[in-house]
C-alpha positions, 0 to 999 in steps of 0.5 A: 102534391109534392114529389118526394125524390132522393137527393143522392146516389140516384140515376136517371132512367130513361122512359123508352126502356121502362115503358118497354120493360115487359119486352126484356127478359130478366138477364137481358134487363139486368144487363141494360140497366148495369149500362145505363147506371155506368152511363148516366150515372158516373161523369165518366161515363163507360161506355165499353162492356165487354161480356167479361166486364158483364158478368162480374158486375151483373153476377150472371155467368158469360153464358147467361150474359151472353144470351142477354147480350144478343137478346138486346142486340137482336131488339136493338137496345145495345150496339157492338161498338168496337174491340179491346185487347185481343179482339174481345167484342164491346158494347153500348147502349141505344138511346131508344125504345126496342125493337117491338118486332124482333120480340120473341114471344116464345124465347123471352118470357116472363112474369111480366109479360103474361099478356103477350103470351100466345093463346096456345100457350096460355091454354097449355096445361101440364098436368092435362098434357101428361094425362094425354100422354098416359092415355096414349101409352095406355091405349097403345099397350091396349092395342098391342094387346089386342093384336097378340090376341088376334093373332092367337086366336087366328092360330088358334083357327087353323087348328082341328080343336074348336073354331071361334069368331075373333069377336067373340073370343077377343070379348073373352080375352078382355078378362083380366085373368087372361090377359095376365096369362096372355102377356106372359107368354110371347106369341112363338110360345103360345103358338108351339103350345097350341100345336102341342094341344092339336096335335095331341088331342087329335093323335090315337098315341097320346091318352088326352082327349079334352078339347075346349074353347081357347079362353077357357085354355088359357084361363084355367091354366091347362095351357101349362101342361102344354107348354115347353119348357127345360124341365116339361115336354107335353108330349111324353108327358101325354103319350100312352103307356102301359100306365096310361091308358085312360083317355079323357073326352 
């Protein structure tokens, strides 16, 4: 069967880079088939390209080019064969297949190269890698929390108010209510609060006597009433006067 070929305005293009193609980014393939289209294909062949020269023929910026230039330097495509003016660099093709060695798997990737990529980076998966992350804040955040609990609780211990075991308080804390009023309060708060609580639940000159379990505290909200603040003081608000003299047990 008879080869339909075009019978003008065509190049010949060598073998040793199409059976390679795979191997060349999209720049840098750009690049080396602007070389051979001056070279093959004028009888005056050209056979110094400056990265200037390269840019304004291929369209690419000279950072683009730049970048393709040293890839096909690097697999041994093209070659620096001399200066021009001012000493700008200026290069030629290599009449021969890439080095296969100095591919980079990782840097020149491309549609067309799928089966080079490594297994690692095959299985890689964006979306599972962004749930992974989520996850860990999420478990940090969870972690953090459990340590601020921990170390209410503790404080809470050392207290003449109810003693609790910290795994039973900390099953307590998982409650969403709580945990809502844990986070808004910081750790040195929630500390001079308690002390507030203590020291007026066991002192004759204050009239409050109720004492609870710390998660019912903080989860019925009485941890406001002890809470200092510009506009509340917990232990004037609490100490006996005339007006006040029922104690509550």
């Amino acid at each position: 069967m008879k080869i339909d070929r075009p019978k003008e305005n065509w190049t010949k293009y060598p073998n040793c880079i199409l059976d390679n193609i795979h191997i060349y980014s999209p720049s840098a393939f750009k690049v080396i088939s602007l070389m051979v289209r001056k070279n093959i294909g004028y009888e005056k062949p050209n056979k110094n390209f400056s990265l200037s020269y390269i840019s304004l023929k291929t369209k690419m910026g000279k950072p683009t080019s730049s970048k393709a230039v040293q890839e096909l330097l690097k697999l041994g495509s093209i070659m620096e064969v001399g200066t021009g003016a001012r000493g700008v660099k200026l290069y030629d093709i290599v009449w021969k297949a890439p080095l296969v060695k100095n591919f980079n798997q990782l840097k020149i990737l491309t549609s067309t190269s799928k089966d080079f990529i490594p297994e690692l980076v095959k299985k890689f998966n964006p979306l599972l890698e962004n749930k992974v992350k989520e996850n860990k804040v999420k478990e940090n955040k969870q972690k953090n929390y459990e340590k601020k609990c921990t170390s209410i609780i503790e404080y809470w211990n050392t207290k003449k108010i109810q003693k609790h075991s910290l795994d039973l308080a900390l099953s307590n804390f998982k409650r969403k209510k709580i945990e809502i009023s844990v986070n808004l309060v910081s750790i040195d708060e929630w500390k001079r609060t308690i002390d507030a609580y203590n020291e007026i639940v066991n002192d004759d000159k204050y009239w409050y006597r109720y004492k609870t379990q710390l998660w019912t505290f903080i989860e019925r909200g009485h941890y406001h009433n002890f809470l200092m603040t510009e506009d509340h003081n917990p232990y004037d608000k609490y100490l006996k006067t005339e007006n006040k003299v029922k104690i509550y047990k």
